[in-house]
N, C-alpha and C positions, 0 to 999 in steps of 0.2 A: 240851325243849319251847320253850325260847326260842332256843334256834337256829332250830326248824323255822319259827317266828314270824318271824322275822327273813330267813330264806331267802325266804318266803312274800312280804313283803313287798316284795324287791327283784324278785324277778322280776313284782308288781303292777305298780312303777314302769318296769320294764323295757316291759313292755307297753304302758303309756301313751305313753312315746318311741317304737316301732316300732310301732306299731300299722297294719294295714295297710288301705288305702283298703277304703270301703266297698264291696262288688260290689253289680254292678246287680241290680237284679229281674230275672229270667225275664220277656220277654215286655214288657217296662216301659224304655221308650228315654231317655237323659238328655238333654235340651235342655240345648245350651248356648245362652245371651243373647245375641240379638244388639247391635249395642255402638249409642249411641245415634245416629240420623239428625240429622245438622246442619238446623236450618231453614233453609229459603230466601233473601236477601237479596231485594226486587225490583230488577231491574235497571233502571234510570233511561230515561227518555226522553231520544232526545239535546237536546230544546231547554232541558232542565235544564241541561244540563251548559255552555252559555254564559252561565249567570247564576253558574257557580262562583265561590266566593270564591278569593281569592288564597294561597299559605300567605305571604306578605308579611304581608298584611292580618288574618290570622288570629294573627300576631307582634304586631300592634300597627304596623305600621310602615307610612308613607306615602310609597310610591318616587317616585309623580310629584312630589311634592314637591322632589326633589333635596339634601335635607339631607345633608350628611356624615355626620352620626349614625347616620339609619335607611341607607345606602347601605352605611356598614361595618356594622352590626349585619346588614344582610340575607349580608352576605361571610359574617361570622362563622358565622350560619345556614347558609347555604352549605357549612361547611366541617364541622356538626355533623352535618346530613342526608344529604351524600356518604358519611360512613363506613355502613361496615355494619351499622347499629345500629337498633332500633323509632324511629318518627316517635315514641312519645309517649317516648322517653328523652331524645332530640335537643331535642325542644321543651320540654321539662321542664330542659334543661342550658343551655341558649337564657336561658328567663329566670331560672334561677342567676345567671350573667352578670351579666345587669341587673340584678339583688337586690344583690347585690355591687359593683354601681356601675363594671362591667368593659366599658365602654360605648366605649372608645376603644382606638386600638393603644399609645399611651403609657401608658393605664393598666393595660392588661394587661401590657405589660413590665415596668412599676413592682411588681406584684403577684407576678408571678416564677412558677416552674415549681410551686415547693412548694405555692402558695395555689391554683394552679388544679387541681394533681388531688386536693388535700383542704383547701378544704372544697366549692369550686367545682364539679369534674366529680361528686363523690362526693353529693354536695346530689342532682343533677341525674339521677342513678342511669350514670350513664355509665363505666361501675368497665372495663369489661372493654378497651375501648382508653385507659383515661384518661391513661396515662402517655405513649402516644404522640402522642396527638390532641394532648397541652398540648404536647408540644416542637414538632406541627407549626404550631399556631395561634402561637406564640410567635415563630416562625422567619418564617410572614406576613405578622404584625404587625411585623416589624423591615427586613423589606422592602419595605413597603406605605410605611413611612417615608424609608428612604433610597432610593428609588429614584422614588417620589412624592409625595413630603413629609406621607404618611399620607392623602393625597389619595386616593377614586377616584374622583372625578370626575376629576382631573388625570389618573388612567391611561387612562381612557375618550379623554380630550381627546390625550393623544399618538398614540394608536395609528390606524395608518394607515385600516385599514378593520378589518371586522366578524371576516375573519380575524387578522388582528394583535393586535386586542383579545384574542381566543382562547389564543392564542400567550402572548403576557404575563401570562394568569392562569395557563396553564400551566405558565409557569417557576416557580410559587412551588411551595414544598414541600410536598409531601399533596398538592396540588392536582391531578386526577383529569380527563376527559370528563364526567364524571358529575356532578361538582362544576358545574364552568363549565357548564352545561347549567343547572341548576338556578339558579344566582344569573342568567345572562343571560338568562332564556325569561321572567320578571317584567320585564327592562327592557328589553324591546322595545320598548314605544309611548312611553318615555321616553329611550333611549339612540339617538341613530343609529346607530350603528355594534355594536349587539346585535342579533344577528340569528341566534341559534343554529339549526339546524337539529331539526326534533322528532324524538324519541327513535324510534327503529325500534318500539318496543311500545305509542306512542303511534301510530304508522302505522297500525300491527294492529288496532287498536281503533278506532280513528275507522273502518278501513274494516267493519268488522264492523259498525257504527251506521250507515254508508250514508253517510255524511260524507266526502265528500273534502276536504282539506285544504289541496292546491294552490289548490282554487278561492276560498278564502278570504284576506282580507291578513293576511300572518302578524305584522305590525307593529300591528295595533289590537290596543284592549284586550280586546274582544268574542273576540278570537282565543286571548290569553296566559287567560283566565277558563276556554273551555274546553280549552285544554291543560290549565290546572290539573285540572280534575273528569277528564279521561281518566288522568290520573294516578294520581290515587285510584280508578280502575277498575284497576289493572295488573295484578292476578292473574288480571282472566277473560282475558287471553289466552292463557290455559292451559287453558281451558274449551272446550268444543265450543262451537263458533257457534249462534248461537237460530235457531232456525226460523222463518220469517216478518218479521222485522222485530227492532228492539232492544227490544220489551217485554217480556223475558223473566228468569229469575232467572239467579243465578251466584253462586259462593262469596265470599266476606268480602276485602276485599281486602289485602293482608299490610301490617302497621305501619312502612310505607315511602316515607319521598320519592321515593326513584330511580324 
């Protein structure tokens, strides 16, 4: 009797593991959920987007001012927002940085490889290039001094024209199109010889808003205000164009300076 008890019960448990999906009702259809609809964003008027703040400004930092301070901390910035990484990791690793008092290129070589990817880049949630990005900001920083005495205003002042300037932020290490794009295009109405060219997806965009952009001085600040906000628009150039004009919606735009 207690075998049959015991037999009875494994094959219970057996059935609970294989037990096989329920069949449908006769005549009776299973909806599946459809998954849920993103809301809208509204897409901006263009005369918003020349009242855009700066992401300088949004750092704390005052370019036209010309301090060395905010001039390297905008490099530094520069060099967190070039990687591949969300705006809000970059900007959260930005002012790690300045918590840390990592506010110079001699103080960051003082501080060394070790402090910058823990406790520095890792504060800052910046885990997944951290070990790279600190050899390359490191490598910057030790250039930026022996080649312009940690100056860049001094590097600005050597270089011949707007291309050259280019050129020389390009020699440093890490340092990208996309980089130098991003630190130049805020020093326009302050740097003579800044004068980047805007990003092919900020072309797209402006002209999808009806804005041409040639027709504008690319050197005032009314101009770098809205490069910045076409900026923070970059994903709808992935969007079908609106119908009628730019008042129209478009998806969320992905956590990115480039």
């Amino acid at each position: 009797m207690a075998n049959i008890e015991r037999t009875c019960l494994r094959e219970a448990a057996t059935s609970l593991l294989i037990a096989p999906e329920p069949r449908a009702v006769q005549g009776v259809s299973r909806r599946v959920p459809s998954p849920p609809r993103s809301r809208p964003v509204a897409f901006p008027e263009p005369g918003s987007l020349w009242r855009a703040p700066l992401y300088s400004e949004e750092l704390g930092l005052d370019l036209a001012a010309s301090r060395e301070r905010d001039l390297f901390l905008w490099f530094l910035a520069s060099l967190l927002f070039g990687q591949r990484i969300s705006e809000t990791i970059a900007r959260n690793t930005f002012h790690s940085f300045v918590r840390h008092g990592l506010t110079s290129p001699r103080r960051i070589l003082a501080a060394g490889w070790d402090y910058l990817v823990n406790p520095v880049m890792r504060e800052g949630g910046y885990v997944r290039y951290d070990e790279s990005k600190s050899r390359k900001i490191l490598s910057a920083c030790r250039m930026l001094l022996d080649l312009y005495g940690g100056s860049l205003s001094r590097l600005h002042q050597v270089a011949r024209d707007s291309r050259d300037l280019e050129a020389r932020l390009l020699d440093f290490y890490g340092v990208g199109p996309v980089t130098v794009n991003i630190f130049l295009r805020e020093l326009r109405p302050y740097w003579t010889k800044a004068n980047p060219a805007p990003l092919p997806l900020v072309r797209g965009l402006a002209r999808r808003l009806g804005i041409n952009l040639d027709s504008h001085d690319r050197k005032s600040l009314a101009f770098t205000r809205l490069e910045a906000g076409l900026v923070r628009l970059r994903s709808l150039a992935r969007e079908p164009p609106p119908r009628g004009g730019g008042s129209r919606t478009g998806k969320r735009a992905p956590d990115r300076v480039e």
